[in-house]
DSSP file (Angstrom, degrees, kcal/mol; ACC not computed):
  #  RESIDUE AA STRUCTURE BP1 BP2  ACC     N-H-->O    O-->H-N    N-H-->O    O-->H-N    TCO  KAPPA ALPHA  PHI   PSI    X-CA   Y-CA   Z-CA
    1    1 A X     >        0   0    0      0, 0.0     4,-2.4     0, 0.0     5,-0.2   0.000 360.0 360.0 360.0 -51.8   23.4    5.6   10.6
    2    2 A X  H  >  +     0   0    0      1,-0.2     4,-2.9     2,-0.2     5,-0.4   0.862 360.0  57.0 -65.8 -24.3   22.1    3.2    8.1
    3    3 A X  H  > S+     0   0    0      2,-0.2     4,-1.7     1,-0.2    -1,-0.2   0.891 111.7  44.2 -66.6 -25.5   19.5    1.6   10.9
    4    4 A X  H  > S+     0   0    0      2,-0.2     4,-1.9     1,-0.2    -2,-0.2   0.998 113.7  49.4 -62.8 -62.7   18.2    5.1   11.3
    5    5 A X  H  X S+     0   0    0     -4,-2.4     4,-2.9     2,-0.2    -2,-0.2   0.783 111.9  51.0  -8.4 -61.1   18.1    5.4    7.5
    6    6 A X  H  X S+     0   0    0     -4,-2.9     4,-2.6     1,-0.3     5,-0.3   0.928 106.7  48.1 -66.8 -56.8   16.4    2.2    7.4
    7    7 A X  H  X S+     0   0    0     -4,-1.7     4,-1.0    -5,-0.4     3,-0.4   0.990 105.8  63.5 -63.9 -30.2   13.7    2.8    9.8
    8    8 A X  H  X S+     0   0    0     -4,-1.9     4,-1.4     1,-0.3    -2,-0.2   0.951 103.2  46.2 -32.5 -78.3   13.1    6.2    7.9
    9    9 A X  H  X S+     0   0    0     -4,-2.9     4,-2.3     2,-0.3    -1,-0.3   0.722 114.4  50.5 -64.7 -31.4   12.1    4.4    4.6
   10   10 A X  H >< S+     0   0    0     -4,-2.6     3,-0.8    -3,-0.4     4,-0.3   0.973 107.7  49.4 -68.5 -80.9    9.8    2.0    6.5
   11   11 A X  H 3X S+     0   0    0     -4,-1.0     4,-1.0     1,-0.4    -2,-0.3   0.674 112.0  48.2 -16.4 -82.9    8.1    4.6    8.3
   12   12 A X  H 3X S+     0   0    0     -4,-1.4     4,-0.8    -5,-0.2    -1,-0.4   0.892 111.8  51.7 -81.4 -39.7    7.4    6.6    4.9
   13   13 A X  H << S+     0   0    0     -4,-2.3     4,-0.5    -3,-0.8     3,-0.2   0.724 110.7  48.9 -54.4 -84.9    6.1    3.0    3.0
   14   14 A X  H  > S+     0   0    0      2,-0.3     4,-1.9    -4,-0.3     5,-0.5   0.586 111.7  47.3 -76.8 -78.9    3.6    2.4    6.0
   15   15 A X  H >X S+     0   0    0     -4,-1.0     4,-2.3     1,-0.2     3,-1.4   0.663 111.0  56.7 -28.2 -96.6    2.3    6.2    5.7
   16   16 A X  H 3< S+     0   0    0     -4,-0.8     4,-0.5     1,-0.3    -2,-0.3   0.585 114.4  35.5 -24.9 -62.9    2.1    5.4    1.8
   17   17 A X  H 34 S+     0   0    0     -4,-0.5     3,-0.3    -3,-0.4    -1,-0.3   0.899 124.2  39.7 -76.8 -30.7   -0.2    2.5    2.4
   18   18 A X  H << S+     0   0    0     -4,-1.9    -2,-0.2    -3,-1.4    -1,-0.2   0.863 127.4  34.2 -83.5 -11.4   -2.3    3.8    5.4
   19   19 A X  S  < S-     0   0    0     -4,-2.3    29,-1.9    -5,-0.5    30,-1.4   0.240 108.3-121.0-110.6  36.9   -2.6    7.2    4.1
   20   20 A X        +     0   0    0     -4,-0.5    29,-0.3    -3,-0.3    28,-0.3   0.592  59.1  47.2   9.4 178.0   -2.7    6.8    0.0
   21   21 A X        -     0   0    0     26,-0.2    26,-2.6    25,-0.1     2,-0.4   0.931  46.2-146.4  74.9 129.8   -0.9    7.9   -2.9
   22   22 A X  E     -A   46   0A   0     24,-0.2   133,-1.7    26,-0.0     2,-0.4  -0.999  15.9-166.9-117.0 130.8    3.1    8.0   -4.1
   23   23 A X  E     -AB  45 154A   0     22,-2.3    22,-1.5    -2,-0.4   131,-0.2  -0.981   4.5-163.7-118.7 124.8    4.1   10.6   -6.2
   24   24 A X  E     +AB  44 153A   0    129,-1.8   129,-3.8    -2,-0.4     2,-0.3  -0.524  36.6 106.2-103.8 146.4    7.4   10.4   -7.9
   25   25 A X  E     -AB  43 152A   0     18,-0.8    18,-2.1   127,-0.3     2,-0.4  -0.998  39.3-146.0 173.8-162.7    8.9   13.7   -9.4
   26   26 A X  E     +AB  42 151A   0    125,-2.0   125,-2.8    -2,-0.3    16,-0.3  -0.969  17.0 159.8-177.5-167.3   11.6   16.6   -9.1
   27   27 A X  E     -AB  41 150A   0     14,-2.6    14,-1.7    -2,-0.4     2,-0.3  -0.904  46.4 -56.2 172.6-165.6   12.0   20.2   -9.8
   28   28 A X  E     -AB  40 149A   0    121,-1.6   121,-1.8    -2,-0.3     2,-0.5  -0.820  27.3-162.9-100.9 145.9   14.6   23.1   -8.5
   29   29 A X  E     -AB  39 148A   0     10,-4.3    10,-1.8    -2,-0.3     2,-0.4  -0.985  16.1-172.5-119.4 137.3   15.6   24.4   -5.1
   30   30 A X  E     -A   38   0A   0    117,-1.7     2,-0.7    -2,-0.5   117,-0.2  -0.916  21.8-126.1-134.6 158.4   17.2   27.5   -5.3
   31   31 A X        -     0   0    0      6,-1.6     2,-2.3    -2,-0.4   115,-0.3  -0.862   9.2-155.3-102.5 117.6   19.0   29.5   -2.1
   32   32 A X  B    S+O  145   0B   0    113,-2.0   113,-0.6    -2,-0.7     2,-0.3  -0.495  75.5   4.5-100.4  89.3   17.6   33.1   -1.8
   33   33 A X  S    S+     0   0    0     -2,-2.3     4,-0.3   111,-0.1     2,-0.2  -0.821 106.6  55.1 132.5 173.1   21.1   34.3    0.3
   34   34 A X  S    S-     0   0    0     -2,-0.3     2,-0.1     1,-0.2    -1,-0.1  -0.391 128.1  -9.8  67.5-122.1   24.3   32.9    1.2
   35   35 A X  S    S-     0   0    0     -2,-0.2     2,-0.5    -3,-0.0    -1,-0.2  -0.562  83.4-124.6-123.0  59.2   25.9   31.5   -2.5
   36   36 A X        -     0   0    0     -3,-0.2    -2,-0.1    -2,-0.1    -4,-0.1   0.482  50.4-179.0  35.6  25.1   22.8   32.1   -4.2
   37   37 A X        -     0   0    0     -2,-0.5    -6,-1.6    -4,-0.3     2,-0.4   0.166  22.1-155.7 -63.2-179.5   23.1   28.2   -5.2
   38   38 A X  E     -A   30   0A   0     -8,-0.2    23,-2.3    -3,-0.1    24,-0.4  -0.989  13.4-172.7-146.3 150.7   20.6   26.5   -7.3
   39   39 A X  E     -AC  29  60A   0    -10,-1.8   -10,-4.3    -2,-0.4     2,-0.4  -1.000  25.4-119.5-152.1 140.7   20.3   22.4   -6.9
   40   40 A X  E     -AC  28  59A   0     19,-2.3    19,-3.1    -2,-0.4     2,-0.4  -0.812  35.0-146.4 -88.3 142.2   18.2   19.8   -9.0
   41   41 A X  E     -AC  27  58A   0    -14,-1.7   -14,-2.6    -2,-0.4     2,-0.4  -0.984  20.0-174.2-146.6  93.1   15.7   18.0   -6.9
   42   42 A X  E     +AC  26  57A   0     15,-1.3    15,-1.8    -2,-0.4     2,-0.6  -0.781  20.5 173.4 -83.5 130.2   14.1   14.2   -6.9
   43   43 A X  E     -AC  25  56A   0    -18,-2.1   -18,-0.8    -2,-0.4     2,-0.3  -0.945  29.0-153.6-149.7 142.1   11.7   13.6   -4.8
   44   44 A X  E     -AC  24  55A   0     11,-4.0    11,-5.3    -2,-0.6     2,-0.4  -0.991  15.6-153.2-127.0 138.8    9.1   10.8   -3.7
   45   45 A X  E     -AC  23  54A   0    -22,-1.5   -22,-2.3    -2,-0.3     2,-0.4  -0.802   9.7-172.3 -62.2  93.8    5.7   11.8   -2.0
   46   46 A X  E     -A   22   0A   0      7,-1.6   -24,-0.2    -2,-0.4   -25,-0.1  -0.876  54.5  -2.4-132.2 113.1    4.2    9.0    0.2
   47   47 A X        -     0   0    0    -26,-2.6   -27,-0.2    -2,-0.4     6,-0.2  -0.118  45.2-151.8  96.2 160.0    0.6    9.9    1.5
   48   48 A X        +     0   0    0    -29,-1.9     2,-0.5   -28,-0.3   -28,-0.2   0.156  63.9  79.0-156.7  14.3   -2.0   12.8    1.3
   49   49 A X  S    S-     0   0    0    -30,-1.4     2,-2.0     2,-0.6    -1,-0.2  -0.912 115.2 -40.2-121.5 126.8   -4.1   12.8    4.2
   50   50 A X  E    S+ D   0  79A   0     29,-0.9    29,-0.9    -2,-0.5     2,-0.6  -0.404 131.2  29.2  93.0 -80.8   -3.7   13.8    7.4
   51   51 A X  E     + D   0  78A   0     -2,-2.0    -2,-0.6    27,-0.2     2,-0.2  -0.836  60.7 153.9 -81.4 114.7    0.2   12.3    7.1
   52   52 A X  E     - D   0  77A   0     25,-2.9    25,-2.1    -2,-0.6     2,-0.4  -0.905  24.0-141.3-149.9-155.3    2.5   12.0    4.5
   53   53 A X  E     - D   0  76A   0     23,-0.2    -7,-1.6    -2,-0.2     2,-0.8  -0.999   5.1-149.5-162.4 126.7    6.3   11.8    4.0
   54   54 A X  E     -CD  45  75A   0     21,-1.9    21,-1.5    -2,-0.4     2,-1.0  -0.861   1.1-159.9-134.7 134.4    8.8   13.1    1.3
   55   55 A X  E     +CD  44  74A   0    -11,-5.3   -11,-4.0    -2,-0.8     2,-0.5  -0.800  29.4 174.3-110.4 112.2   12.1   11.5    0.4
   56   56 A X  E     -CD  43  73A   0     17,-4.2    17,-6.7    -2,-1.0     2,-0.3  -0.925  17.8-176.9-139.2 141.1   14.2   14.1   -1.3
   57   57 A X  E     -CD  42  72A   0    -15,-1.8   -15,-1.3    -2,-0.5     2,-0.4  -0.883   6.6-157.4-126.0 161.5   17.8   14.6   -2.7
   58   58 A X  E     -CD  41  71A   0     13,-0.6    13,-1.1    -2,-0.3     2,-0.5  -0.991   6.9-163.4-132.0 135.5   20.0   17.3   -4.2
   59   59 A X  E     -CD  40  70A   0    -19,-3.1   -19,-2.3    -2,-0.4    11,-0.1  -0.936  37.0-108.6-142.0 134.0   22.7   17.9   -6.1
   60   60 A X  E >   -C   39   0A   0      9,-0.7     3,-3.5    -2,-0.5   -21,-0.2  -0.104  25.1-143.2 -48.7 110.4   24.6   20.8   -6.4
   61   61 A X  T 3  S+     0   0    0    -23,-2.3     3,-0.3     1,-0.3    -1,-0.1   0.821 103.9  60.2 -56.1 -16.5   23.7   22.3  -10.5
   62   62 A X  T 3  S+     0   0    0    -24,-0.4    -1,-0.3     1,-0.3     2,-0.1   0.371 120.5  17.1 -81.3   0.0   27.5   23.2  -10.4
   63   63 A X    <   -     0   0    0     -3,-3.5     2,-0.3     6,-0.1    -1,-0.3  -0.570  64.8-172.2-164.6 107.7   28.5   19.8  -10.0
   64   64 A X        +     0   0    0     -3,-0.3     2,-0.9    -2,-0.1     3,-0.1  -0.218  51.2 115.1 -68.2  25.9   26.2   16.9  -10.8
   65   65 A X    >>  -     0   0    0     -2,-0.3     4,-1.3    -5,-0.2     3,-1.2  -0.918  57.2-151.1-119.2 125.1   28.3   14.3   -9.5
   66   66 A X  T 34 S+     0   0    0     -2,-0.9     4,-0.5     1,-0.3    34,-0.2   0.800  90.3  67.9 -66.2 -27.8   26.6   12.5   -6.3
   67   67 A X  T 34 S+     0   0    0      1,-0.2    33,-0.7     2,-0.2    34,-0.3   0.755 101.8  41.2 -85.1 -14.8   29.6   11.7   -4.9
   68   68 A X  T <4 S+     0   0    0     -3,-1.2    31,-3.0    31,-0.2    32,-0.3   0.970 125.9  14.2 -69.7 -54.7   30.6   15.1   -4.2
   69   69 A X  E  <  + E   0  98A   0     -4,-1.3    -9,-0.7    -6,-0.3     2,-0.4  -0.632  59.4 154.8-130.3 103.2   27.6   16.4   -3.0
   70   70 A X  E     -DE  59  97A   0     27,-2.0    27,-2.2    -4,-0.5     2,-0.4  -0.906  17.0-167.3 -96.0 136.1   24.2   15.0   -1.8
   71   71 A X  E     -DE  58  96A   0    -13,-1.1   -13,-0.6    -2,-0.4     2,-0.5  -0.979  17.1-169.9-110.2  98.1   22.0   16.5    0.3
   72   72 A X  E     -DE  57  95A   0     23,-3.8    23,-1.6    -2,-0.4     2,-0.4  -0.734   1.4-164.0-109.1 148.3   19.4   13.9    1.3
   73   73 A X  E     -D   56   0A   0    -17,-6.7   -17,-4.2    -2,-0.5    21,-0.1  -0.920  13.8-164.9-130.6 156.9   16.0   14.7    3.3
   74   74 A X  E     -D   55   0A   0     -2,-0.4     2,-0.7    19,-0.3   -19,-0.2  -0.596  22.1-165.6-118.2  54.1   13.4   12.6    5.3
   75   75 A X  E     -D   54   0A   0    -21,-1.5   -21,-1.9    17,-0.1     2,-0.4  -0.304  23.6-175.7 -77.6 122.1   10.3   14.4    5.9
   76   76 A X  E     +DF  53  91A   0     15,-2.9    15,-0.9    -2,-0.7     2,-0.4  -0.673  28.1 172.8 -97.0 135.2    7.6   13.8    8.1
   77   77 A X  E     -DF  52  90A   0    -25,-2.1   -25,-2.9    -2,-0.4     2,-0.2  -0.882  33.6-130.9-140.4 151.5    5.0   16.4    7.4
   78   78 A X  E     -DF  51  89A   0     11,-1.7    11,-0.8    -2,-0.4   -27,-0.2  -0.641  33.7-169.1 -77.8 163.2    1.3   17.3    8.4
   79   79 A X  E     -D   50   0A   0    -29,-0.9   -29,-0.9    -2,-0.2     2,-0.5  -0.391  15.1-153.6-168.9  96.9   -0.4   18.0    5.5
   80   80 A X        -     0   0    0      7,-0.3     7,-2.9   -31,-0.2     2,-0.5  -0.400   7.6-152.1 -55.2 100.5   -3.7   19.4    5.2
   81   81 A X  B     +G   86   0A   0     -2,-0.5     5,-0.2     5,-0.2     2,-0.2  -0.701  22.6 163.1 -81.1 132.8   -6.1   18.6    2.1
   82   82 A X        -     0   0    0      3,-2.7     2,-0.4    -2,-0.5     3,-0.1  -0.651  66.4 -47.6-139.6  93.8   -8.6   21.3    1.1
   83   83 A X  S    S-     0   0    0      1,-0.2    -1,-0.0    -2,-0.2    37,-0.0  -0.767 123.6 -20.6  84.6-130.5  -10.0   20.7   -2.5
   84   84 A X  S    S+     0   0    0     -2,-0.4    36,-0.6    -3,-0.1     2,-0.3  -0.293 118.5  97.3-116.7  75.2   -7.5   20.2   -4.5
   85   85 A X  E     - H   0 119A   0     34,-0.2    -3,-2.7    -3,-0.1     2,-0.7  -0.951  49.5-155.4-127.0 111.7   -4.7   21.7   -2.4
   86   86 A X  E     -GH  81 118A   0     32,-2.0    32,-0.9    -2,-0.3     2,-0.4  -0.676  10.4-180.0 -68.7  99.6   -2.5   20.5   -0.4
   87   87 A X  E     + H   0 117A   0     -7,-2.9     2,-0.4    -2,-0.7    -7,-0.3  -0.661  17.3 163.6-102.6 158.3   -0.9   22.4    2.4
   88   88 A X  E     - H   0 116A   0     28,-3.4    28,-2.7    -2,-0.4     2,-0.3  -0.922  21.7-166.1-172.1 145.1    1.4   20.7    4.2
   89   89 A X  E     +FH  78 115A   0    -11,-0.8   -11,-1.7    -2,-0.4    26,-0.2  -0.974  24.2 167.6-157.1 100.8    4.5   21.5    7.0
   90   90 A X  E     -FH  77 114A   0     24,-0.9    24,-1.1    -2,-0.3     2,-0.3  -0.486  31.5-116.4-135.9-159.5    7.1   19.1    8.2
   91   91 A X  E     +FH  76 113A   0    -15,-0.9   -15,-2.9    22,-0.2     2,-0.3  -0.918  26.4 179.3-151.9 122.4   10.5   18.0   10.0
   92   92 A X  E     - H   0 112A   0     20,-1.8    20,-1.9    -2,-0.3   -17,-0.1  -0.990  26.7-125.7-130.5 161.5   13.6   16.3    8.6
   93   93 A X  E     - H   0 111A   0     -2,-0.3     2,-0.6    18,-0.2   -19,-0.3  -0.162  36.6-114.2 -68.5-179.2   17.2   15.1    9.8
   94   94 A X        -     0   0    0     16,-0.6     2,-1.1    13,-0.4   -21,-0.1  -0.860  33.7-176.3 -94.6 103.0   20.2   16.6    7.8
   95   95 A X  E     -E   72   0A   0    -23,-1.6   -23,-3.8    -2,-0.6     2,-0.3  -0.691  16.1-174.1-105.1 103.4   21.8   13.4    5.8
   96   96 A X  E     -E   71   0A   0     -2,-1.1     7,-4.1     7,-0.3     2,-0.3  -0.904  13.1-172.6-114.4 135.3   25.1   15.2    4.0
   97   97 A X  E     +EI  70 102A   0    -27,-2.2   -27,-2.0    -2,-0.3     2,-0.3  -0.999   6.9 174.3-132.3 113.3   26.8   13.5    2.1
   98   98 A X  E >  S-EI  69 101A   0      3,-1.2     3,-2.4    -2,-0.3   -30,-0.2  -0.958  73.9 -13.3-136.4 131.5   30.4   15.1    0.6
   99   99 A X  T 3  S-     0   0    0    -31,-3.0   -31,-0.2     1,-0.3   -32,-0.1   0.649 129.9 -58.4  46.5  20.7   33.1   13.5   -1.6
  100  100 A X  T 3  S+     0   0    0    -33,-0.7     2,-0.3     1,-0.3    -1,-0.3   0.506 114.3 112.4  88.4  15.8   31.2   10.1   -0.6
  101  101 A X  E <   -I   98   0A   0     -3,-2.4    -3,-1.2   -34,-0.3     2,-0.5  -0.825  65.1-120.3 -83.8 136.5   31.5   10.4    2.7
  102  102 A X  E     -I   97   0A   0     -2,-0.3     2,-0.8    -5,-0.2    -5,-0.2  -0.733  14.5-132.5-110.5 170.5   28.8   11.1    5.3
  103  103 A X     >  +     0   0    0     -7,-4.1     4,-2.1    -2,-0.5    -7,-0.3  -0.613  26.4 170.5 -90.4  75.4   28.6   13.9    7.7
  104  104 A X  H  > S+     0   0    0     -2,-0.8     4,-2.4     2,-0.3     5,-0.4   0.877  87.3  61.1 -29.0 -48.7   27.9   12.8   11.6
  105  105 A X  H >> S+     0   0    0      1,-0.3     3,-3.1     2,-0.2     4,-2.3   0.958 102.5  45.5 -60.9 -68.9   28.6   16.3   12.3
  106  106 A X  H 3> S+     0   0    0      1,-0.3     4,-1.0     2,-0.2    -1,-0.3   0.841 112.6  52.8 -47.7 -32.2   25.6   17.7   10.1
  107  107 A X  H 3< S+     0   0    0     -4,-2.1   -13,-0.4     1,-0.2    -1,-0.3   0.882 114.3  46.3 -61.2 -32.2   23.1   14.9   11.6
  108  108 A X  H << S+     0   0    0     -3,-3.1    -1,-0.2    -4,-2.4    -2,-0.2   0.862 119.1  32.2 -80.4 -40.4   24.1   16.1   14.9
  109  109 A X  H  < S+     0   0    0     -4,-2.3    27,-1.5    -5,-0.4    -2,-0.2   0.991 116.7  16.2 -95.4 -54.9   24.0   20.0   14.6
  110  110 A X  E  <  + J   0 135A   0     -4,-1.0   -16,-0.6    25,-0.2     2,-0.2  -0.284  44.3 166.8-114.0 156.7   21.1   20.7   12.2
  111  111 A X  E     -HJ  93 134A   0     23,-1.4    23,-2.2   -18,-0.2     2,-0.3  -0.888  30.8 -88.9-165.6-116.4   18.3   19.7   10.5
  112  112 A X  E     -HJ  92 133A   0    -20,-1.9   -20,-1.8    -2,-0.2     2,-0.2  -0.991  16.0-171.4-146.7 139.0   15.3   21.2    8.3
  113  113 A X  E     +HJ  91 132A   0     19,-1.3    19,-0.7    -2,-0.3     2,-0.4  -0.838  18.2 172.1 -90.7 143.6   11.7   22.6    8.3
  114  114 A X  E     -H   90   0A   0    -24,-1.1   -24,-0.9    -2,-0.2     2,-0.2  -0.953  17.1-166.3-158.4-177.8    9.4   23.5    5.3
  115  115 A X  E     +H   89   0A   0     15,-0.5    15,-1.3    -2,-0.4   -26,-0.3  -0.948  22.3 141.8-156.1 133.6    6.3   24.4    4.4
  116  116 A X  E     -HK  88 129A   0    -28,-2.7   -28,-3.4    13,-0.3     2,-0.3  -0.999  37.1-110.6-173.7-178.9    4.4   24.4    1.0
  117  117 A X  E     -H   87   0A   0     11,-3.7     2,-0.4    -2,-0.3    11,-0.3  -0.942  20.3-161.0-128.3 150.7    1.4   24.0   -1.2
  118  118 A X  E     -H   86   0A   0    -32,-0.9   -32,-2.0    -2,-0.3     2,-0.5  -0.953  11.6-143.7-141.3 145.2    0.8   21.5   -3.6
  119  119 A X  E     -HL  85 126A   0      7,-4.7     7,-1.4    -2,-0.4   -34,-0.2  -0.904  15.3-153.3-124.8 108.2   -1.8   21.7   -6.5
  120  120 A X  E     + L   0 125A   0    -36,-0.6     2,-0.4    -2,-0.5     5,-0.2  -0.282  23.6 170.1 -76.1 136.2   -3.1   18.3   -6.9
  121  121 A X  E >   - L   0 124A   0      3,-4.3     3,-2.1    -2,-0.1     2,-0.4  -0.800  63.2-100.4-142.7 103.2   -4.5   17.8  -11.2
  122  122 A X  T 3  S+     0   0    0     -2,-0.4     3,-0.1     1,-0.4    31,-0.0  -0.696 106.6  15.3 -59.7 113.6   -4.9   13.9  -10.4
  123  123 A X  T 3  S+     0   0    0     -2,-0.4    31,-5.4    29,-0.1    -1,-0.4  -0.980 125.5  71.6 -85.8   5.0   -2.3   11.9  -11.6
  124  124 A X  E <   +LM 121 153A   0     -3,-2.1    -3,-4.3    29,-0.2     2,-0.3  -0.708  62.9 178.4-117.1 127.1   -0.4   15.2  -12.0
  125  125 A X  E     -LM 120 152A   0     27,-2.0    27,-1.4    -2,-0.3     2,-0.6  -0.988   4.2-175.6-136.5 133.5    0.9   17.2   -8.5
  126  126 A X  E     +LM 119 151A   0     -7,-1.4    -7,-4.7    -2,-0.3    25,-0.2  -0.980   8.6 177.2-148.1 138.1    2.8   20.3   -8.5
  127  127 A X        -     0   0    0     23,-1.1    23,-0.3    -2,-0.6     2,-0.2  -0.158  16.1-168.6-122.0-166.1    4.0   21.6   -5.4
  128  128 A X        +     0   0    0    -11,-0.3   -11,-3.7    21,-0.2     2,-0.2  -0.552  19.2 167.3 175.0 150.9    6.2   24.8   -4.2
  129  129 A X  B     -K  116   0A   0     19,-0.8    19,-0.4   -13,-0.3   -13,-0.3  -0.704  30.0-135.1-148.4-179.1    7.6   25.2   -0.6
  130  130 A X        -     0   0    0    -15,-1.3   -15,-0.5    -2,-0.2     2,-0.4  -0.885  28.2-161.9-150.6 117.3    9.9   27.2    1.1
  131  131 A X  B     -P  146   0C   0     15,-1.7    15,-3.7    -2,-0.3   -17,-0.2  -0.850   5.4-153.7-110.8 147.1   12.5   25.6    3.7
  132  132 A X  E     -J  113   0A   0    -19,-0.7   -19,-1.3    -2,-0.4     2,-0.3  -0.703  25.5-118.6 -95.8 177.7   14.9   26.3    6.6
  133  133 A X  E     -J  112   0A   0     11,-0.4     9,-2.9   -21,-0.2     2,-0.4  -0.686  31.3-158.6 -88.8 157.2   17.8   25.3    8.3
  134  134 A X  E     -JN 111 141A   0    -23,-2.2   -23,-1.4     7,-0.3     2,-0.4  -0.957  10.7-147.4-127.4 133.4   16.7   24.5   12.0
  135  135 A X  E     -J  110   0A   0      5,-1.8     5,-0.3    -2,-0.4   -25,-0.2  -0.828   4.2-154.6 -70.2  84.0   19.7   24.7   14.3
  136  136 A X  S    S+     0   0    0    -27,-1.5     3,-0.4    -2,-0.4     2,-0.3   0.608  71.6  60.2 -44.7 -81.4   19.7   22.4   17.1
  137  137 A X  S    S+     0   0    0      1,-0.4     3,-0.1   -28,-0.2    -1,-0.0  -0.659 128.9   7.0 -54.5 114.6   22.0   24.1   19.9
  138  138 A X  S    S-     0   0    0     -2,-0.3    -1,-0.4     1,-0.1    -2,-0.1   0.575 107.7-121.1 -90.9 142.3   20.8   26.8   20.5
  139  139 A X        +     0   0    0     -3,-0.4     2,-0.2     1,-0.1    -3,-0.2   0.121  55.0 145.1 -90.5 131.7   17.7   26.1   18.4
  140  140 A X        -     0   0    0     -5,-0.3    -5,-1.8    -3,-0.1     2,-0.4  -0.785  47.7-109.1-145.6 176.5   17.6   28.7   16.0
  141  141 A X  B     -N  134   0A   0     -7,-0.3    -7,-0.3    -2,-0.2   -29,-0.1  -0.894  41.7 -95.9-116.1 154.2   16.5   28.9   12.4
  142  142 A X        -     0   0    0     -9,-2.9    -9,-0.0    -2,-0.4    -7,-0.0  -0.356  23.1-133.8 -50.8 128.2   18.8   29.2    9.6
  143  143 A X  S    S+     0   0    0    -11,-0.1     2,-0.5     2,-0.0    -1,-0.1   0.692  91.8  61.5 -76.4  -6.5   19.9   32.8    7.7
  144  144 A X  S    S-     0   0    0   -111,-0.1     2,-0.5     2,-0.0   -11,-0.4  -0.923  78.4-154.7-110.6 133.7   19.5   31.8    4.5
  145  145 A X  B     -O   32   0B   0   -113,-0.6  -113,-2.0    -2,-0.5     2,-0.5  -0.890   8.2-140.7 -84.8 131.2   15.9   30.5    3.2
  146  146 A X  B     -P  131   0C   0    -15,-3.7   -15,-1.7    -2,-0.5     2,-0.2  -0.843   6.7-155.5-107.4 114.7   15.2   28.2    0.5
  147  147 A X        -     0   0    0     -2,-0.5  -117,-1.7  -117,-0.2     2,-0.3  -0.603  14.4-163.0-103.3 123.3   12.6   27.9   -2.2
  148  148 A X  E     +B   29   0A   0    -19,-0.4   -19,-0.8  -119,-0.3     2,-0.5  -0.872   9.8 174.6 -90.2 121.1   11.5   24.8   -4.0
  149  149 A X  E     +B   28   0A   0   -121,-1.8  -121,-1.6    -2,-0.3     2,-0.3  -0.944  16.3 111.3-139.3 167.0    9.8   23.9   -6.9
  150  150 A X  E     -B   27   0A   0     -2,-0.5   -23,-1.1   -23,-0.3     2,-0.3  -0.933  44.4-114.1-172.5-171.0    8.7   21.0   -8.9
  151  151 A X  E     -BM  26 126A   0   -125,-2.8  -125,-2.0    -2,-0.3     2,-0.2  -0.965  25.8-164.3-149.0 158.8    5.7   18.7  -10.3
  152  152 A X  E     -BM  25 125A   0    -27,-1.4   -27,-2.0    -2,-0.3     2,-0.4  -0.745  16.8-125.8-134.0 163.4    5.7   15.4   -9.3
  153  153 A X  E     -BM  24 124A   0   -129,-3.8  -129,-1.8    -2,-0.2   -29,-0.2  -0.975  29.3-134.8-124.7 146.8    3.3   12.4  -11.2
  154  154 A X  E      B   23   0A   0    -31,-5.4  -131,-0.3    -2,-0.4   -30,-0.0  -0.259 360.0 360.0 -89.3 167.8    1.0   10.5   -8.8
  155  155 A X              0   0    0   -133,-1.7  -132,-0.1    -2,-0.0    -1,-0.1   0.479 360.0 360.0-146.6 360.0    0.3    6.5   -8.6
């Protein structure tokens, strides 16, 4: 798990240097269904053309404490520039992480899709997206959807 991990974070530096720009930031993800949850959101931004990459975590607003719950994602996303808009649609694993354990089962069964638009004000990027759960076996999408938003600052 951590070699996977590992090649992840490489893989998004290398997109950050051939495809510019890091943007550091966070915002809210909120669940529209299910238990209506809401989670605070970090996230880092690596690239804006063509490619880029987002490294993002969550933590439940009803308990802040990481070691209960994290929900971390690895996305590799297309991402279309047109002015200054960003559209942009990608792929992550699930990496869940509960009472400081992690979850094999969730890596295996799941992981995630989104989609969003991001409104670039150079150094300043502020995005919204809307993700599912992707279900591997048999590949389905998730019932509940979830909407993210946040501003990020560029470098």
């Amino acid at each position: 798990m951590k070699k996977i991990l590992i090649v992840v974070v490489v893989a998004l530096m290398l997109s950050s240097v051939a495809f510019g720009g890091v943007y550091l930031g966070g915002g809210l993800m909120k669940e529209f269904g299910g238990w209506n949850r809401t989670f605070l959101e970090g996230r880092i931004t690596a690239g804006s053309t063509g490619l880029s990459a987002d490294i993002m975590g969550h933590l439940s607003l009803s308990n802040l404490n990481p070691t209960h719950f994290l929900q971390l994602y690895t996305y590799v996303n297309v991402n279309i520039p047109l002015s200054s808009l960003d559209f942009y649609a990608g792929f992550s694993p699930s990496w869940f992480f509960s009472n400081g354990k992690f979850s094999e089962n969730e890596l295996k069964s799941h992981g995630y899709v989104h989609a969003g638009v991001a409104l670039n004000f150079k150094p300043l990027r502020i995005y919204g997206e809307i993700s599912y759960q992707v279900i591997y076996s048999p590949i389905s999408l998730g019932i509940v959807p979830m909407g993210s938003f946040g501003v990020q600052l560029g470098f």
